[in-house]
C-alpha positions as CSV (number, residue, x, y, z in Angstrom):
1,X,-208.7,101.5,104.6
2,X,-209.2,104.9,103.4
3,X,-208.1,108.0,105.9
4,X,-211.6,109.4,107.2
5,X,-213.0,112.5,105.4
6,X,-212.2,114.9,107.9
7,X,-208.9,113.8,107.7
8,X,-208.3,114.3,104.1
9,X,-209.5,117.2,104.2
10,X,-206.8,118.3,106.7
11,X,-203.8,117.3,105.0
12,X,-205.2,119.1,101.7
13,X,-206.2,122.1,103.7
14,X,-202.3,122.4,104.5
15,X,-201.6,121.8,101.2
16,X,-203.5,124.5,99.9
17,X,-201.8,126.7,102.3
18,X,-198.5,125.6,101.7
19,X,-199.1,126.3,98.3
20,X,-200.4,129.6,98.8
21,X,-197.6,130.6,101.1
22,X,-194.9,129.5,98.5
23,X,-196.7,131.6,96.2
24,X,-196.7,134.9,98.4
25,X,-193.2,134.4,100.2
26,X,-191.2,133.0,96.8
27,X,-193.0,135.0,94.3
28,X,-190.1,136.6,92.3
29,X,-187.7,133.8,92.9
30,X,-189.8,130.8,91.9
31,X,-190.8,133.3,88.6
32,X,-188.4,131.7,86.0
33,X,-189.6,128.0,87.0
34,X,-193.3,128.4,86.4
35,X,-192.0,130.3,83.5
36,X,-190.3,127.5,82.2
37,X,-192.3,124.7,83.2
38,X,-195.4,126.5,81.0
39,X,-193.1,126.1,78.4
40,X,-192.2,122.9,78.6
41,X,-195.5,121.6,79.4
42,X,-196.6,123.5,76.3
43,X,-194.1,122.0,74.1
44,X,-194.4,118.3,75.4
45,X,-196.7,117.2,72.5
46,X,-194.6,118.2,70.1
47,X,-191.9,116.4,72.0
48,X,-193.8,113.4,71.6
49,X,-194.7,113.9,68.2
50,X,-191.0,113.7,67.4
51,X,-190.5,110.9,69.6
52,X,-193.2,109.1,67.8
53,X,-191.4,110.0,64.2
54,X,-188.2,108.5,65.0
55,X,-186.0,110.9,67.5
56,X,-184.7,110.3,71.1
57,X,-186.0,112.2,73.7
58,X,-182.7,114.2,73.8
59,X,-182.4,114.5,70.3
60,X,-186.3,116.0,70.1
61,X,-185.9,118.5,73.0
62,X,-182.3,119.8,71.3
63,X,-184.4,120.1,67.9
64,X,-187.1,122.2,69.9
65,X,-184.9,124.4,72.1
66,X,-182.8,124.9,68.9
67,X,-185.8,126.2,66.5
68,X,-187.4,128.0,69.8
69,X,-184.0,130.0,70.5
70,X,-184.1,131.2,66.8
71,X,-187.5,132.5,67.0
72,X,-186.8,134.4,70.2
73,X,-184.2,135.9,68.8
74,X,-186.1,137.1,65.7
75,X,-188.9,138.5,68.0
76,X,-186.1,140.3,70.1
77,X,-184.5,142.0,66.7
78,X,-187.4,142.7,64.7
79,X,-190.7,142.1,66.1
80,X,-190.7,143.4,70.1
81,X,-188.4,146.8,68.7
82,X,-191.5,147.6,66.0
83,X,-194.2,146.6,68.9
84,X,-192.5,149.5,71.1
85,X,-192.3,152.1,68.9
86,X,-195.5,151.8,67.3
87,X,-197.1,151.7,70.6
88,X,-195.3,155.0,71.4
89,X,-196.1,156.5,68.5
90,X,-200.0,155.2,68.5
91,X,-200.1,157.3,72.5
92,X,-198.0,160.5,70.6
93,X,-201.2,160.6,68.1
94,X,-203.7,160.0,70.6
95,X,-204.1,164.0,70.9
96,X,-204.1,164.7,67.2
97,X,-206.8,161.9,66.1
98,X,-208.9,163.2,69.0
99,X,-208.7,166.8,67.8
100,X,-209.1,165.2,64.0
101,X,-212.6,163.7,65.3
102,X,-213.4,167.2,67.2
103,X,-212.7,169.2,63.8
104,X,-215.0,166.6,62.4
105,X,-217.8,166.8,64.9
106,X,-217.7,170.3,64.5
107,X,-218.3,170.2,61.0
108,X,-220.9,167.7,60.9
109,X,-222.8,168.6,64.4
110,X,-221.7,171.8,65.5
111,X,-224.4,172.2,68.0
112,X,-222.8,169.1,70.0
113,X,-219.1,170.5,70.4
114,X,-219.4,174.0,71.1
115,X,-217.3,176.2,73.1
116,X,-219.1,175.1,76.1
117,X,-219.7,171.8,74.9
118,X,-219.5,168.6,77.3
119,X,-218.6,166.5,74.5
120,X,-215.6,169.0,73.2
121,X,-214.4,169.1,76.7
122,X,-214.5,164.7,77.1
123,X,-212.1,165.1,73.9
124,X,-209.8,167.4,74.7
125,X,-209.6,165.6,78.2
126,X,-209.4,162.0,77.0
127,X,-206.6,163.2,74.5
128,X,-204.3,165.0,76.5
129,X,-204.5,161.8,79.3
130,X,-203.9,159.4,76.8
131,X,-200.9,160.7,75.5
132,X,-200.1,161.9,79.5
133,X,-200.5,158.2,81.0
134,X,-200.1,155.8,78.0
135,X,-196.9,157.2,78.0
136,X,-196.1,156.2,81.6
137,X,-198.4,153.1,81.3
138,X,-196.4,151.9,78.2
139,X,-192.8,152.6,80.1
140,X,-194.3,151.6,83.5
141,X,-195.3,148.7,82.5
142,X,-191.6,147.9,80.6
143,X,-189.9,149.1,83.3
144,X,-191.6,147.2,86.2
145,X,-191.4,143.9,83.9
146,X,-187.7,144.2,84.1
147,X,-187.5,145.2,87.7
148,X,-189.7,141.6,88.9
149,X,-188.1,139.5,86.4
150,X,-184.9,140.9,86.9
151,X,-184.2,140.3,83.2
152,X,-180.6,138.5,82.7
153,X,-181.0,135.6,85.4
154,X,-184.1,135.2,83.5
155,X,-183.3,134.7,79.6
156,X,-180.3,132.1,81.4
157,X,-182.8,130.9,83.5
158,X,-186.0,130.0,81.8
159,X,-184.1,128.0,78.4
160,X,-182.5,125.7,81.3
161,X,-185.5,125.0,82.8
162,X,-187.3,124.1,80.0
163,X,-185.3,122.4,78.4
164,X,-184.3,119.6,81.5
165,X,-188.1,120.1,82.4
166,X,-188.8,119.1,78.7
167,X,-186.6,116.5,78.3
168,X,-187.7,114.6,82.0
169,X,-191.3,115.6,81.6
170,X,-192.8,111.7,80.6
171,X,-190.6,110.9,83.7
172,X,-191.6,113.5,85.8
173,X,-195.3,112.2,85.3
174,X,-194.4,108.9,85.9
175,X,-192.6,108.8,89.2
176,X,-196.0,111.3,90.3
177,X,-198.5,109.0,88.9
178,X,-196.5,105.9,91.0
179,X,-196.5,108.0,94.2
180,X,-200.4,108.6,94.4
181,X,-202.2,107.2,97.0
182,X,-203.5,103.6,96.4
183,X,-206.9,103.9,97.5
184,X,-207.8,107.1,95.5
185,X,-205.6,106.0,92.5
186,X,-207.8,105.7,90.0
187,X,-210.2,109.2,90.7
188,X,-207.3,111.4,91.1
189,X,-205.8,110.2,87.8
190,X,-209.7,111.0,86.6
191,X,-209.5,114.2,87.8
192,X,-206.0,114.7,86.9
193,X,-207.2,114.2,83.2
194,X,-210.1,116.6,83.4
195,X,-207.6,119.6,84.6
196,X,-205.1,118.4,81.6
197,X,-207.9,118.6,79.0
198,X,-208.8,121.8,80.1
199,X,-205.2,123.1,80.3
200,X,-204.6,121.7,76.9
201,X,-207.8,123.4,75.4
202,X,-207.0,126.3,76.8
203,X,-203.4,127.3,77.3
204,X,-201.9,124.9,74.4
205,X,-205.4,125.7,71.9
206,X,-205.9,129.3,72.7
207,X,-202.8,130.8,73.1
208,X,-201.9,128.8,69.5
209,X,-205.1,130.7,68.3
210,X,-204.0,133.8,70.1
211,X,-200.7,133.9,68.3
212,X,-202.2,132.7,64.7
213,X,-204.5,135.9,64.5
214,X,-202.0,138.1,66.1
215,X,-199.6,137.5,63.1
216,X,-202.6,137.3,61.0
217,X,-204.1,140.7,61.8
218,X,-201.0,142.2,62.4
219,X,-199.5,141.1,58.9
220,X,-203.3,142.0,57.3
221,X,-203.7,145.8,58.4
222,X,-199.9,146.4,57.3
223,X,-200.5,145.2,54.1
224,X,-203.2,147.0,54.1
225,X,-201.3,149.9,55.0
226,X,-202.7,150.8,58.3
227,X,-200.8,153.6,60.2
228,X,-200.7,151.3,63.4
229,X,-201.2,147.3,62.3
230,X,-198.3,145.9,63.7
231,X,-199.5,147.0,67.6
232,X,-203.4,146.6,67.0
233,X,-203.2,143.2,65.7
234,X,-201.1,142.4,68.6
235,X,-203.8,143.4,71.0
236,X,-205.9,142.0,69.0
237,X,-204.7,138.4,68.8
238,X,-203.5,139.2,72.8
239,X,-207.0,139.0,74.2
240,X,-208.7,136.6,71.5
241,X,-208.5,134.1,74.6
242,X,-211.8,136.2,75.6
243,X,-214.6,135.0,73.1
244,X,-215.4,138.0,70.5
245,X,-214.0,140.7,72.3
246,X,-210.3,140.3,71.1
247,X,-212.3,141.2,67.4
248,X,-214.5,143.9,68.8
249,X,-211.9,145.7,70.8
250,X,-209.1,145.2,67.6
251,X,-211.9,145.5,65.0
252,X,-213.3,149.0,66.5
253,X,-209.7,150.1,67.4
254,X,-208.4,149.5,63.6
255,X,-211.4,150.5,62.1
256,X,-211.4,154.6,64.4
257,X,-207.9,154.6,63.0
258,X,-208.8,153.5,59.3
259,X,-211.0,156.0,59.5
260,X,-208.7,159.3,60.4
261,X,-205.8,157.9,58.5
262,X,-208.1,157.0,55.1
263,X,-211.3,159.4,55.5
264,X,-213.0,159.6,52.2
265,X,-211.6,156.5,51.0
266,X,-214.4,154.1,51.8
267,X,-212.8,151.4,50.0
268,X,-209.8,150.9,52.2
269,X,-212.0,151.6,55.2
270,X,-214.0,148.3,54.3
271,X,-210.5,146.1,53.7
272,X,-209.4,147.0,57.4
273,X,-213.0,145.9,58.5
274,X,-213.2,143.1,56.1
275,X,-209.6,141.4,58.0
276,X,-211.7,141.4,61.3
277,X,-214.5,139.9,59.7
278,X,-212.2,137.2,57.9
279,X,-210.3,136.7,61.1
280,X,-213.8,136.0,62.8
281,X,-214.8,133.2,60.3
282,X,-211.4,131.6,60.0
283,X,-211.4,131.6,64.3
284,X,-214.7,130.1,64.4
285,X,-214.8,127.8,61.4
286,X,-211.4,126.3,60.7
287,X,-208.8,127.1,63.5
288,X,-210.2,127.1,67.0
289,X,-211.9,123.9,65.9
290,X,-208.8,122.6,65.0
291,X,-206.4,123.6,67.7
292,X,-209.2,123.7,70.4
293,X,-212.2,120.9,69.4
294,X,-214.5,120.1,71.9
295,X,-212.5,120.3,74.7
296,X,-213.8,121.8,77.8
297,X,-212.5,125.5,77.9
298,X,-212.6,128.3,81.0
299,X,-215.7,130.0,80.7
300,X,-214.2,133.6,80.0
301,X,-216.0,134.9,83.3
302,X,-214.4,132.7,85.4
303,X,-211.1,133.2,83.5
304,X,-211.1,137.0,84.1
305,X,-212.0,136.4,87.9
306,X,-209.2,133.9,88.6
307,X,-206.7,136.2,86.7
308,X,-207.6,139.6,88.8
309,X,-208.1,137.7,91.7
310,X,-204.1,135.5,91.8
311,X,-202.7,138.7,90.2
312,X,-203.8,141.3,93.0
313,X,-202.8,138.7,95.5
314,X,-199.6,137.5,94.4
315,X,-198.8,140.0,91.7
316,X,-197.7,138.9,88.2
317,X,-196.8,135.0,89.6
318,X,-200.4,134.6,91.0
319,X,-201.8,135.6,87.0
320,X,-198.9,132.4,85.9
321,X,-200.9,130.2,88.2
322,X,-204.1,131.4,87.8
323,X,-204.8,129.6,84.6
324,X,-204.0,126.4,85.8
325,X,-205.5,126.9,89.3
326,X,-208.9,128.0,87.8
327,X,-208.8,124.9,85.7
328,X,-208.4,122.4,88.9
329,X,-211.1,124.5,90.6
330,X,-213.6,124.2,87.6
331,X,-213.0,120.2,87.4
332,X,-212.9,119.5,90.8
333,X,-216.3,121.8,91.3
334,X,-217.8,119.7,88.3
335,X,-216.6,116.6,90.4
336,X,-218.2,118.0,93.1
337,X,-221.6,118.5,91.7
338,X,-221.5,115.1,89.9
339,X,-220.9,113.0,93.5
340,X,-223.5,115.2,94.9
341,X,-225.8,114.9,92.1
342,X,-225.5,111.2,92.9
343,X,-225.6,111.5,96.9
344,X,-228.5,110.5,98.9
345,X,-228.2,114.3,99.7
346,X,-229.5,115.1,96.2
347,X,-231.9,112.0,95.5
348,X,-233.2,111.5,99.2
349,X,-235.3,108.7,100.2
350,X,-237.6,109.1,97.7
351,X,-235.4,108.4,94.6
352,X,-233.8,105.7,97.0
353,X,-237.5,103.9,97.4
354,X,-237.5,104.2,93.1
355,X,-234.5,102.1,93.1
356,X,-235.3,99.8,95.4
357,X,-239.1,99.5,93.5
């Protein structure tokens, strides 16, 4: 017989608060697991798909760690070095493309940026605190990444734990899935399934698609000879997990820099805009399809809610588990609604007489 509702609800209610406790108590420490259990749960297919070909377990998660450990260490060399410096460089200019655009305003609309001029005065402002804070932003923000992650116990830490999480993960599931309760076997293993499609949608899909038109812008607007590529296509691609804004914010971002760096030259102008607008067909025609399908997504609202929300609360852990949180709250709201959608609550006596008729 099945515990009473009140009950269940009790032993999830501490749960909940367990969890929430280990999360605000064991923040920093517990930081290269979650780390490392993302990455393992991200590489798990591919895992499998090597499993399927031919390898051992062992032998697929050696072949894994093996190619991932290269690529880190070509990001680390090359990539993450040019990402810096272009980003200083990008907040050193802010000043003089401001003052480009004033000369330019002047020009064109001198009765809008006079002397006394409210716009001339938002320019000067807005280019003197770029390059002020983006400075400290850029070196805050480096700074207090090393200082939480406490960076050598993490590069040892995280490969370990991916890799044994990697290589016990089928297990791992297993010995869970024999440990659920009996009588509620079958729904949480439905539910369970829901919040994996969801996770695999979004975190496996869109941070693939995320990384695909990073490299691709980036890699576009240097050919292309843009001043700044290599950074704007990496903020670009960084918040394409936000429908249409990671193209608006990159697109507008390249194209105000196209435009000091290649004024006059309308041609180039129009390649730098013309790799957003092939970056928006190729997203939305051939590789979110692909890597995403139909599977149910976060809807970006709710995305952007659970991330401030876990990352003011439990700082840069809470926006690690926020993903994955927001994704058991969405399918176990939709569960919710479906039971009561199907409760006499919902139907009432009327729909009950229907059936009955």
């Amino acid at each position: 017989m099945a515990l009473p509702v009140r009950q269940q609800a009790t032993y999830w209610g501490i749960a909940t608060a367990l969890f929430l406790a280990i999360l605000w108590g064991l923040g920093n420490v517990i930081l290269p697991f979650l780390v490392g259990g993302a990455i393992a749960y991200f590489l798990d297919p591919i895992a499998d798909r090597l499993e399927r070909a031919g390898l051992s377990r062992t032998a697929a998660t050696a072949t894994i760690s093996v190619v991932a450990l290269l690529a880190f260490t070509l990001m680390a060399l090359l990539i993450i070095p040019m990402l810096v410096r272009q980003l200083i460089q990008l907040v050193n200019a802010a000043p003089t493309i401001f003052g480009e655009l004033q000369d330019f305003l002047t020009q064109k609309f001198p009765q809008i940026v006079d002397e006394n001029s409210v716009v001339r005065d938002t320019l000067i402002t807005l280019g003197k605190t770029i390059q002020a804070r983006g400075g400290e932003l850029a070196s805050g923000l480096l700074s207090s990444a090393m200082s939480v992650i406490n960076f050598v116990v993490f590069i040892v830490v995280v490969p370990v734990v991916a890799f044994y999480l990697l290589l016990d993960w089928d297990h791992m599931v297993a010995r869970i899935d024999a440990a659920l309760p009996l009588d509620h076997r079958d729904r949480i293993r439905a539910i369970a399934i829901d919040i994996n499609q969801v996770l695999a949608g979004f975190v496996r899909g869109q941070v693939s698609v995320c990384l695909i038109l990073g490299t691709f812008y980036s890699v576009a607007l240097m050919a292309a000879g843009l001043q700044f590529g290599l950074i704007v296509g990496a903020i670009a691609g960084v918040i394409t997990f936000i429908p249409y804004v990671g193209a608006l914010i990159g697109g507008a971002l390249a194209i105000g820099l196209a435009l000091f760096q290649f004024w006059g030259d309308w041609m180039q102008i129009g390649i730098v805009a013309g790799i957003f607008a092939v970056g928006q067909f190729l997203e939305g025609n051939i590789i979110t399809p692909r890597l995403v399908g139909k599977s149910v997504g976060l809807h970006p609202v709710w995305l952007l809610f659970a991330l401030s929300a876990f990352g003011t609360l439990f700082g840069f852990v809470g926006m690690l588990v926020a993903v994955p949180v927001a994704a058991a709250i969405g399918v176990l709201a939709r569960f919710g609604i479906g039971q009561y959608l199907s409760s006499r609550l919902y139907r009432g006596l009327t729909a009950l007489n229907q059936d009955d008729g």
